[in-house]
LUMMARSE-76620 format. One line per field, with one value per residue (C-alpha): residue number from 1; residue in three letters; x, y, z. Coordinates in steps of 0.25 Angstrom, whole numbers, plus 5000, padded with zeros to 4 digits. Each point is the difference from the previous one (the first is absolute). Layout:
BEGIN
num <- [NUM;...]
residuo <- [Ala;...]
u <- [X;...]
v <- [Y;...]
w <- [Z;...]
This chain:
BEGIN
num <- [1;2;3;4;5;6;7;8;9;10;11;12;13;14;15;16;17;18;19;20;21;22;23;24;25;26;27;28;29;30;31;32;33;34;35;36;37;38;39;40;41;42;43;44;45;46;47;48;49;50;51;52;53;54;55;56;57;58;59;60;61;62;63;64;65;66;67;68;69;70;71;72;73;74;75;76;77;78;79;80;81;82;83;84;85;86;87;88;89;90;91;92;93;94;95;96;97;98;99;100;101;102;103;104;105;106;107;108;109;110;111;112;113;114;115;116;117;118;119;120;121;122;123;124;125;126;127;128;129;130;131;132;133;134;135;136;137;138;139;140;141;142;143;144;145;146;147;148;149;150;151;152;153;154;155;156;157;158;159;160;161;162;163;164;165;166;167;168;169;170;171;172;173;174;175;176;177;178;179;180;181;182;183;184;185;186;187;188;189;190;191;192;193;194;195;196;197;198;199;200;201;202;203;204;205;206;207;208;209;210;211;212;213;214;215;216;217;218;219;220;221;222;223;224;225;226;227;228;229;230;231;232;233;234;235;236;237;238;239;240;241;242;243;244;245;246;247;248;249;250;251;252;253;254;255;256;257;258;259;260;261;262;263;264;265;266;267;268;269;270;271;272;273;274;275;276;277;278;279;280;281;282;283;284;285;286;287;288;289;290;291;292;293;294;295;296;297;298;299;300;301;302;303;304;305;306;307;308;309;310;311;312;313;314;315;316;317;318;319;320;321;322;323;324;325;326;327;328;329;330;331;332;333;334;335;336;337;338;339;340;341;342;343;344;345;346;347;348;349;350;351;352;353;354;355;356;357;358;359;360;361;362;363;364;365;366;367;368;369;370;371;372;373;374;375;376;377;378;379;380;381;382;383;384;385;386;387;388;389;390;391;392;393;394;395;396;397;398;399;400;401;402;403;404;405;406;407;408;409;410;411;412;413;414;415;416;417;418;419;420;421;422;423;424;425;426;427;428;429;430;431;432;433;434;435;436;437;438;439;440;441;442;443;444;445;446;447;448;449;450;451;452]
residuo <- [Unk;Unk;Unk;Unk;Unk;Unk;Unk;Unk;Unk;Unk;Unk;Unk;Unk;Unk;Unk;Unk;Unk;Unk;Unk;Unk;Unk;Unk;Unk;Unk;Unk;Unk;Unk;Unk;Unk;Unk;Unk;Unk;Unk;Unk;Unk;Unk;Unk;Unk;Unk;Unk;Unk;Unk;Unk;Unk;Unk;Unk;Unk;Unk;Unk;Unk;Unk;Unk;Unk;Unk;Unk;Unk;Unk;Unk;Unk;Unk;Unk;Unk;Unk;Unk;Unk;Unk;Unk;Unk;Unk;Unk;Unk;Unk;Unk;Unk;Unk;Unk;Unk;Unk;Unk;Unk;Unk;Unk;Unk;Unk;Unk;Unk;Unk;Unk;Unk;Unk;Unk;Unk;Unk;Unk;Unk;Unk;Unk;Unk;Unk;Unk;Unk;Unk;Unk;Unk;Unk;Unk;Unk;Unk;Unk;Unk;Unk;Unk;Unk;Unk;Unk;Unk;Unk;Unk;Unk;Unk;Unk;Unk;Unk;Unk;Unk;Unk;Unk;Unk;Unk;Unk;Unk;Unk;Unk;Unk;Unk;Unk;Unk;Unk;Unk;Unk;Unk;Unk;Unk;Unk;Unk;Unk;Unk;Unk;Unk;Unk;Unk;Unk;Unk;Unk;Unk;Unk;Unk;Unk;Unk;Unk;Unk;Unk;Unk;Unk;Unk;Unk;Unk;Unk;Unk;Unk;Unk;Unk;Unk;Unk;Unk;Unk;Unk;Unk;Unk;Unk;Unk;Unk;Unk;Unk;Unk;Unk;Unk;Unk;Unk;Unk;Unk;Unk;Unk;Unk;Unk;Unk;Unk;Unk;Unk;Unk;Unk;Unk;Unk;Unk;Unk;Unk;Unk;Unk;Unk;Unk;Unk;Unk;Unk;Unk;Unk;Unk;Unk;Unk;Unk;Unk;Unk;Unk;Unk;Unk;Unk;Unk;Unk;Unk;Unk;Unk;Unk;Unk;Unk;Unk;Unk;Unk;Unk;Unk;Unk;Unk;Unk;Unk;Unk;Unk;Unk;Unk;Unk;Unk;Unk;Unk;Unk;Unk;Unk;Unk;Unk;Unk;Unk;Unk;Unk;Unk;Unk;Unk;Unk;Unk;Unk;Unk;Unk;Unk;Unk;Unk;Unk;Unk;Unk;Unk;Unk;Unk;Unk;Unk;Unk;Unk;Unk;Unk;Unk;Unk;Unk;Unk;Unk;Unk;Unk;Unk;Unk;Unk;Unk;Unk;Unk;Unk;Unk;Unk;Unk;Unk;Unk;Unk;Unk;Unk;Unk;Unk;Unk;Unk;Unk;Unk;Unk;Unk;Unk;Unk;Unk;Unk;Unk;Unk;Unk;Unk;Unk;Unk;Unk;Unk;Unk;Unk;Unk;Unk;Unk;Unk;Unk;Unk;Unk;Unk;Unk;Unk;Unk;Unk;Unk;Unk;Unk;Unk;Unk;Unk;Unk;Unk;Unk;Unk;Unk;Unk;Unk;Unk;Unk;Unk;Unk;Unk;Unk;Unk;Unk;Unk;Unk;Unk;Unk;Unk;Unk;Unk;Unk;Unk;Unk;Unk;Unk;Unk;Unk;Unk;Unk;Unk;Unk;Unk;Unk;Unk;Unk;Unk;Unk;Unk;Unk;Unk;Unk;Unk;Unk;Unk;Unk;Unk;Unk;Unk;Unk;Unk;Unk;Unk;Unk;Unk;Unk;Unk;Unk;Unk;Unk;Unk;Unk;Unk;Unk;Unk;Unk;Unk;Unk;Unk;Unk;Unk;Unk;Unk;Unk;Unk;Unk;Unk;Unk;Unk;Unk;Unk;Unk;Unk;Unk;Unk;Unk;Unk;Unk;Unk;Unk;Unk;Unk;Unk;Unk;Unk;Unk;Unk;Unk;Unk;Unk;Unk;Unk;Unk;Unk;Unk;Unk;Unk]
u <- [5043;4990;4987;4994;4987;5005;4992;5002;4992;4996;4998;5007;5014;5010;4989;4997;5016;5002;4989;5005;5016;4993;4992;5011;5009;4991;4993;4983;4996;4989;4997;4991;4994;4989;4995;4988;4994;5009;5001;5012;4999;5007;4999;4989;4999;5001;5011;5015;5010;4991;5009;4994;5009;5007;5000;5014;5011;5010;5013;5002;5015;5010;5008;4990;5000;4986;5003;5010;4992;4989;5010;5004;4988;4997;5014;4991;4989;4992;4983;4998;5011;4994;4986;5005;5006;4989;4990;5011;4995;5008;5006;5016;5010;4991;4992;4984;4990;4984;4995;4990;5008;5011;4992;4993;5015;5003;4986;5001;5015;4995;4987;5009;5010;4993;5009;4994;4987;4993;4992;4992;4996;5007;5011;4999;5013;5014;5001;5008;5009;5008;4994;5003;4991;4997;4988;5006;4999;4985;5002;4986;4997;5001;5012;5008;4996;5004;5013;5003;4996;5012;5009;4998;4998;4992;5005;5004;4991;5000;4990;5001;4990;4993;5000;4986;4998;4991;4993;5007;4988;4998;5014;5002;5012;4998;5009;5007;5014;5005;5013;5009;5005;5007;5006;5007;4996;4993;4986;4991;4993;4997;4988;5005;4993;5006;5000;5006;5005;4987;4992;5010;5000;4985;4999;5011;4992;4986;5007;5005;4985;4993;4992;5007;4995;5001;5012;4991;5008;5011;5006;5002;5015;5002;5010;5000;5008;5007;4999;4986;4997;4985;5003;4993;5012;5010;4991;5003;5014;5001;4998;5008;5000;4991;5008;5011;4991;4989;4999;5011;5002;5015;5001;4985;4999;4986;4998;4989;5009;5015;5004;5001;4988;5003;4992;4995;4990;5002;4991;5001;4991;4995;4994;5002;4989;5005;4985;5007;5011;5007;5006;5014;5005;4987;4996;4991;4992;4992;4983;4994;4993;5013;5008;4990;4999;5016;5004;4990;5010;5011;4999;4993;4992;4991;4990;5005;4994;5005;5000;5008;5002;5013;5001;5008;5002;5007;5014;5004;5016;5005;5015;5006;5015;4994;4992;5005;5010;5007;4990;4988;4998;4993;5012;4988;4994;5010;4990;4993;5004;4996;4999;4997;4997;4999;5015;5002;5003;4992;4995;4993;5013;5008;4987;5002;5013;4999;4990;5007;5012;4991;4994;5012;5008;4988;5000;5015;4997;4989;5008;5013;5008;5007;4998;5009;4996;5000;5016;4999;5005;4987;4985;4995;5010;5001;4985;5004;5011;4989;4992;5011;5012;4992;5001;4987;4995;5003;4993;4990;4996;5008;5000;5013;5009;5016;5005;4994;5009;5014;5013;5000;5010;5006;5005;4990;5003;5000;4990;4987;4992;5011;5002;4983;5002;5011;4994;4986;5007;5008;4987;4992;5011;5000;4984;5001;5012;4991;4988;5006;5004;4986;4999;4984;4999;4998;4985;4995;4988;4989;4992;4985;4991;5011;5000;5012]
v <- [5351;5010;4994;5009;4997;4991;4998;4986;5000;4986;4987;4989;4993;5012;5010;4991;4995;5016;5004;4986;5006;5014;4995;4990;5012;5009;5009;5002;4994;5004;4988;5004;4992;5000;4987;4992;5017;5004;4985;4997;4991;4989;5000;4990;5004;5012;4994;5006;4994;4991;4993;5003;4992;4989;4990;5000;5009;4992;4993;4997;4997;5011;4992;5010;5015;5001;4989;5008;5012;4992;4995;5016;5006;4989;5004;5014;4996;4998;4999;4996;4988;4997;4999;4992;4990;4998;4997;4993;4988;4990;5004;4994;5010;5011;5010;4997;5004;4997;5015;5002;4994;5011;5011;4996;4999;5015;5005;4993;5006;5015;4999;4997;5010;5012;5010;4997;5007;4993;5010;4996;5010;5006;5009;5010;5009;4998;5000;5011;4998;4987;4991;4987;4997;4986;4998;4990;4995;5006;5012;5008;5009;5013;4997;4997;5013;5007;4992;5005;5014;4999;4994;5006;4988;4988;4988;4989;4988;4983;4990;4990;4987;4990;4984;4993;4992;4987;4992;4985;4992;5002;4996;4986;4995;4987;5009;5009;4996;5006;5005;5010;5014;4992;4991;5008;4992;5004;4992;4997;5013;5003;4994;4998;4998;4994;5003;4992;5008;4999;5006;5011;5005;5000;5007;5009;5002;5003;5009;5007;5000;5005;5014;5009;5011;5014;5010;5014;5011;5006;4984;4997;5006;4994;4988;4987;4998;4988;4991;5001;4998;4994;4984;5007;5009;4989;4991;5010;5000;4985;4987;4995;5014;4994;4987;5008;5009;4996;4987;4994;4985;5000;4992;4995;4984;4995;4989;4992;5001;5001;5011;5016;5006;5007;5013;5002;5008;5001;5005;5006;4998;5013;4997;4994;4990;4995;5005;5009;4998;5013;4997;5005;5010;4998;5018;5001;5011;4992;5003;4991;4991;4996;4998;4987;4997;5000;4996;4987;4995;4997;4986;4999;5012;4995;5003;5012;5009;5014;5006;5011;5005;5007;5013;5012;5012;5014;5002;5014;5004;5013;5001;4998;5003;5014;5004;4991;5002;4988;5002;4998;5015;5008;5008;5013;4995;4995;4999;4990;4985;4990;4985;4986;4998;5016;5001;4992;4986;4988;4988;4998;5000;5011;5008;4997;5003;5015;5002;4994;5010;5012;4997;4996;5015;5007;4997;5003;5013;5004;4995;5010;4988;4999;4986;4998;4990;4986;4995;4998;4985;4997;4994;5013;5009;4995;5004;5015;5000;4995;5010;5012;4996;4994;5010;5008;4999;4983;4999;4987;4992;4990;4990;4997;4995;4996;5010;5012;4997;5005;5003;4989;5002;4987;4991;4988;4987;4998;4988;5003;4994;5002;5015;5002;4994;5009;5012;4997;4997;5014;5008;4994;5004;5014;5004;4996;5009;5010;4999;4999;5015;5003;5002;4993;4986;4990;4998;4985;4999;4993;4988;5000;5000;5005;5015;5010]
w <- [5004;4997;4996;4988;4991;4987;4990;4991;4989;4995;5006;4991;5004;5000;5007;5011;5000;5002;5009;5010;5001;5001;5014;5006;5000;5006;4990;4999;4988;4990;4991;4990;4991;4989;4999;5000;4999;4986;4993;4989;4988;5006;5015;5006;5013;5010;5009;5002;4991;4991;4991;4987;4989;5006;5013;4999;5005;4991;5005;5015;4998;5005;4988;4992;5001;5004;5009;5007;5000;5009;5010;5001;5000;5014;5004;5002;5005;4988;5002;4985;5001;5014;4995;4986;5009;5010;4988;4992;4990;4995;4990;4997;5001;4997;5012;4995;5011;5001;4997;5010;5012;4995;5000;5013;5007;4994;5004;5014;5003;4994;5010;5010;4999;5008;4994;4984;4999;4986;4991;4991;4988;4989;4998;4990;5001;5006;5015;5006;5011;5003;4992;4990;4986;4999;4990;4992;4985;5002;5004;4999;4990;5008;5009;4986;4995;5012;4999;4985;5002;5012;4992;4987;4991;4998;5007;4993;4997;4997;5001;5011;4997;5011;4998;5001;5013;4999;5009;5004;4999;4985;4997;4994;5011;4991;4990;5008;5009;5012;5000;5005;4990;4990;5008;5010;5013;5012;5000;4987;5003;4985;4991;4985;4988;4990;4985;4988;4988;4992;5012;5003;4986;4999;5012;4996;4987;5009;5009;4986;4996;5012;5002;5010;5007;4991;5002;5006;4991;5012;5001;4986;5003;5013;4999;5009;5012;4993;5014;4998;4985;4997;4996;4986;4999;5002;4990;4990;5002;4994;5000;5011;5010;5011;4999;5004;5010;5009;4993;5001;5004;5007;5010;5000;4996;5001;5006;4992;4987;5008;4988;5002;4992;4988;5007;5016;5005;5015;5010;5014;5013;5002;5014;5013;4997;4985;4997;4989;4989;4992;4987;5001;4991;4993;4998;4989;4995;4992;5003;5011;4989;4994;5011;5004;4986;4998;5014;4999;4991;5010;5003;5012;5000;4990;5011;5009;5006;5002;5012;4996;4985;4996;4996;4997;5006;4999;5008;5003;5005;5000;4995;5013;4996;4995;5013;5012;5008;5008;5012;4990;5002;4989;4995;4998;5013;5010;5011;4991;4997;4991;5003;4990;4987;4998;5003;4988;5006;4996;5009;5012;5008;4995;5001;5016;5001;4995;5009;5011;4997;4997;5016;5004;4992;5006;5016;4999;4996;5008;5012;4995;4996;4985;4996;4987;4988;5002;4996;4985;5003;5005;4991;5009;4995;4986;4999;5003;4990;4989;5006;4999;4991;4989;4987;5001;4983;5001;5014;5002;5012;5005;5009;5010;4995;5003;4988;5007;5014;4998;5008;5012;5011;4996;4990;4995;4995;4985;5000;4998;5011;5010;4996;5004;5012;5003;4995;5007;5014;5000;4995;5011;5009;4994;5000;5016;5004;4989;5009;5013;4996;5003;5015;5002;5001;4989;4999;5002;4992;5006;4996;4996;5011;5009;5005;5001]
């Protein structure tokens, strides 16, 4: 295939994810990057695809839909699910990795591949030419403008939050139990802290209490991504909401007393070492002071320390079913895609796989082939019917999902368990005949430390 100039702008999970597809199948790759030179409120760091919220990249089960679409997105030769295993942590059935060692496994595989050239600098206007858009919930000020002059509107907005992260050797492990995510098996991989109902509801009542960080005036109509609400938010929804949430005990006996606590707060290594624990579902907006204040009531972190406060941040999407097409082309700029959470989808995963289709979409074209949608039976092709059927005036992000894939070639058995299954096996099947319509080889991403 011919091998033009293609510019991919933005260095998280879906432009990396595109930019590797691009390479493997033969195109010259611009990479660009503004980080560490042009910072953002919440990155840390200058590396490609920093995870910025979460360790976690949710369920490993293909009996989920964002289990399946992980097992897809390897069937393509996937870098960001190659890398996420190869700095897996425990973590039961969910895919948590040490954040350093992923970012090093995508830095090492992007270094490697001769045909990606990595920029760093900001970019200010729209790329002309071949090219695919993916800056992320953080998009920067001047490429957002240049986006909403193009598309003649503002994009839409919600707030994404970031859990605190704590250091293991303040923890009391006197108070806390090890246990797997409410109960489900696969290793004691989680810490728990324990609350009876009169400590639950005086944490509830501080969480109700506590300052938070003031609304500037253009987010006071800017709603939440209801995934992702601030424990505040969910304390002020009543009594018993983070019970039923990120608190709750199902499944999770301790072992000093024998009984289920009234209330859990569980925690999740956050790297290789078990140096770091995140407190999952635990997003706040609450100021700095407050957080240790209020999250020193937890029993067992009387004494934390925090290696990582929460905070909250702005997420921008365009309205996808408005301005994409089903190649994730700009409807007003065909030779221009967009890829991850600027799409419209939400979570880390998701974000990789419309980057992997925008590279994937892309190569096709530049080689003069037609690659057609993902089929709609598919976690892949359910994300571009969210994307392109959705009603435009009610459009949010979404996460996959098994109500966005439709239509599968054939009949599924009525029993839950047995009909995932069922449904899983005959997408996989599907997303490899898909890719095996694209006439490059399957790329096999390498392993840090290894070269292509």
């Amino acid at each position: 295939m011919p091998e033009p100039i293609v510019t991919v702008v933005g260095g998280g999970l879906a432009g990396c994810e595109a930019a590797w597809q691009l390479a493997s199948a033969g195109a010259a790759v611009r990479l660009v990057e503004m980080r560490p030179a042009v910072p953002t409120p919440a990155h840390r760091t200058g590396d490609l695809a920093e995870l910025v919220c979460s360790n976690s990249l949710r369920s490993d089960n293909p009996a989920n839909a964002v289990g399946l679409l992980k097992r897809e997105m390897e069937a393509m030769g996937s870098l960001i699910i190659a890398a996420a295993r190869a700095a897996a942590l425990p973590a039961g059935d969910a895919l948590a990795v040490d954040r350093e060692l992923f970012a090093t496994a995508v830095r090492d595989a992007v270094a490697g591949q001769p045909a990606i050239e990595v920029v760093r600098e900001e970019v200010h206007t729209l790329p002309d030419g071949p090219a695919i858009v993916a800056t992320g919930p953080l998009t920067s000020d001047a490429l957002h403008q240049a986006l909403e002059a193009l598309l003649g509107e503002g994009s839409l907005s919600f707030f994404d939050a970031i859990a605190p992260v704590v250091a293991a050797d303040s923890l009391d492990m006197g108070t806390l139990f090890a246990a797997s995510r409410y109960g489900k098996g696969g290793g004691d991989d989680y810490l728990n802290a324990p609350l009876d109902r009169e400590r639950y509801l005086a944490f509830v009542a501080a969480l109700r209490a506590a300052e938070t960080v003031p609304e500037k005036a253009f987010e006071r109509d800017v709603p939440y991504f209801e995934g992702c609400l601030p424990v505040e938010v969910m304390a002020e929804r009543g009594d018993d909401t983070l019970r039923y949430g990120p608190m709750k005990p199902v499944g999770l006996r301790d072992p000093r007393t024998g009984r289920v606590p009234y209330a859990v707060v569980q925690l999740r290594r956050d790297d290789l070492a078990a140096a770091h624990w995140n407190l999952v579902g635990f997003q706040t907006r609450m100021t700095h002071g407050e957080q240790q204040r209020v999250f020193r009531l937890i029993p067992g972190l009387e004494h934390a320390r925090f290696a990582r406060l929460g905070m909250i941040h702005r997420n921008t999407f365009v309205c996808a079913p408005k301005h994409l097409d089903a190649q994730l082309c700009l409807k007003v700029r065909p030779q221009l895609r967009l890829a991850g959470q600027l799409t419209g989808v939400e979570g880390y995963v998701e974000s990789a796989a419309t980057g992997l289709l925008a590279g994937l979409s892309l190569a096709a074209e530049l080689g003069g082939l037609e690659l057609p949608p993902p089929p709609t039976w598919t976690a892949h092709g359910g994300l571009v019917r969210h994307l392109t059927e959705r009603p435009a005036h009610r459009f949010q992000p979404a996460n996959a999902a098994w109500g966005l894939m439709t239509d599968p070639p054939v009949e599924l058995p009525r029993d839950k368990d047995a009909r995932r299954a069922a449904a899983a096996a005959v997408a996989l099947d599907a997303i490899r005949a898909w890719r095996a319509a694209a006439p490059w080889p399957t790329p096999a991403p390498v392993r840090p430390g290894q070269t292509v």
